[in-house]
C-alpha positions as CSV (number, residue, x, y, z in Angstrom):
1,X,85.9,31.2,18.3
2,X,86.2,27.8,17.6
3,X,89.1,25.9,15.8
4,X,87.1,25.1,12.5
5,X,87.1,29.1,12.1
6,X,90.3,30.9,12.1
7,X,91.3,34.3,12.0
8,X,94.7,35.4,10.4
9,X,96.3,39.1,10.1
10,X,98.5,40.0,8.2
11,X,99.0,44.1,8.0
12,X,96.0,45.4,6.7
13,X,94.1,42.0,5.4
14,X,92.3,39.2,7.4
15,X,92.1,35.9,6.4
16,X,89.2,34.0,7.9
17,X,90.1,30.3,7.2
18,X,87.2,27.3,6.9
19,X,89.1,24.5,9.1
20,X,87.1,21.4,8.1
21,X,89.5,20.1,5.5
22,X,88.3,16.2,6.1
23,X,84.6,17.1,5.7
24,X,85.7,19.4,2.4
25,X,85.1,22.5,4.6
26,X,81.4,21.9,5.0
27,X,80.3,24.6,7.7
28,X,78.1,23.2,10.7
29,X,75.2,25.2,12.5
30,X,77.6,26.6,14.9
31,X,80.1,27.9,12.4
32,X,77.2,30.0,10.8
33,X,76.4,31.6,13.8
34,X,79.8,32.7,14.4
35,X,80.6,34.1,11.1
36,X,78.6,38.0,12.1
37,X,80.5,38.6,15.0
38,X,84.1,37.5,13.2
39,X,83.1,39.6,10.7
40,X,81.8,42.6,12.8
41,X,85.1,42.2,14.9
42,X,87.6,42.8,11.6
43,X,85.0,45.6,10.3
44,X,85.4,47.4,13.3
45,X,89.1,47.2,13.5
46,X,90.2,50.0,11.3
47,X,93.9,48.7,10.6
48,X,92.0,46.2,8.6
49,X,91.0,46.6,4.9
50,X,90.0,43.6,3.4
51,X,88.9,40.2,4.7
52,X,89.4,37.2,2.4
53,X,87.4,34.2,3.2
54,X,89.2,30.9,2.5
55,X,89.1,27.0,2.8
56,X,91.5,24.7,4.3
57,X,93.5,22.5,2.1
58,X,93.3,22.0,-1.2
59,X,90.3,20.0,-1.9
60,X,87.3,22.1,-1.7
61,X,87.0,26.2,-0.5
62,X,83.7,25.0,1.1
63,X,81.0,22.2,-0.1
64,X,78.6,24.6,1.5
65,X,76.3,23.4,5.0
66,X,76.9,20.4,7.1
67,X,74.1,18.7,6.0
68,X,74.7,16.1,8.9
69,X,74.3,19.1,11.8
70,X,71.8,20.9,10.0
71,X,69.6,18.2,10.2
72,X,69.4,18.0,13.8
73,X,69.0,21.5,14.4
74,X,66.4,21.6,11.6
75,X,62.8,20.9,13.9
76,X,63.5,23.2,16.3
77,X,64.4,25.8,14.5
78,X,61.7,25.1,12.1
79,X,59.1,24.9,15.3
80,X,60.3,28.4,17.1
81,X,60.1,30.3,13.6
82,X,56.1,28.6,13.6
83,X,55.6,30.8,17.2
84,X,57.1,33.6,16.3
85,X,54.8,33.9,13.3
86,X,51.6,33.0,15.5
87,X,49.5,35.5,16.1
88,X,49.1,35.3,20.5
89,X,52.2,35.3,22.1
90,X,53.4,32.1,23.6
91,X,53.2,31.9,27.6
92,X,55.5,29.6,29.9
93,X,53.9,27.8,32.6
């Protein structure tokens, strides 16, 4: 886990916490892709019974995706869904 993602227990709650409080909590590529095993870890664990999601500071809970880190990740992402969809599978060489 990264520092822009933290986990917090207290008793039976978790808080995850959005640590981006310069960039209004925006959540980068990386962020997203850790959120299902955070979450997977605190529903496994049965002292926990609720998990509140949160920003830090008091500006903004989250403006929503990094726009910035999206962008880069965008092409390839958008060219490996275009293979999987083809209809002969892809071959290395």
């Amino acid at each position: 886990m990264s520092d822009e993602l933290l986990v917090r227990r207290s008793g039976q709650a978790a808080i995850v916490v959005i640590n981006r409080p310069d960039q209004r909590n925006a959540i980068t590529y990386e962020m997203w892709r850790q959120f299902p095993a955070i979450l997977a870890e605190l529903d496994a664990d049965p002292e926990i019974r609720v998990v509140l999601v949160t920003g830090e500071g008091d500006r903004a809970f989250s403006a929503g995706a990094d726009i910035k880190d999206f962008k880069k990740r965008a092409a390839p992402l958008r060219n490996r869904a275009t293979i999987e969809r083809a209809s002969k599978p892809p071959v290395r060489l």
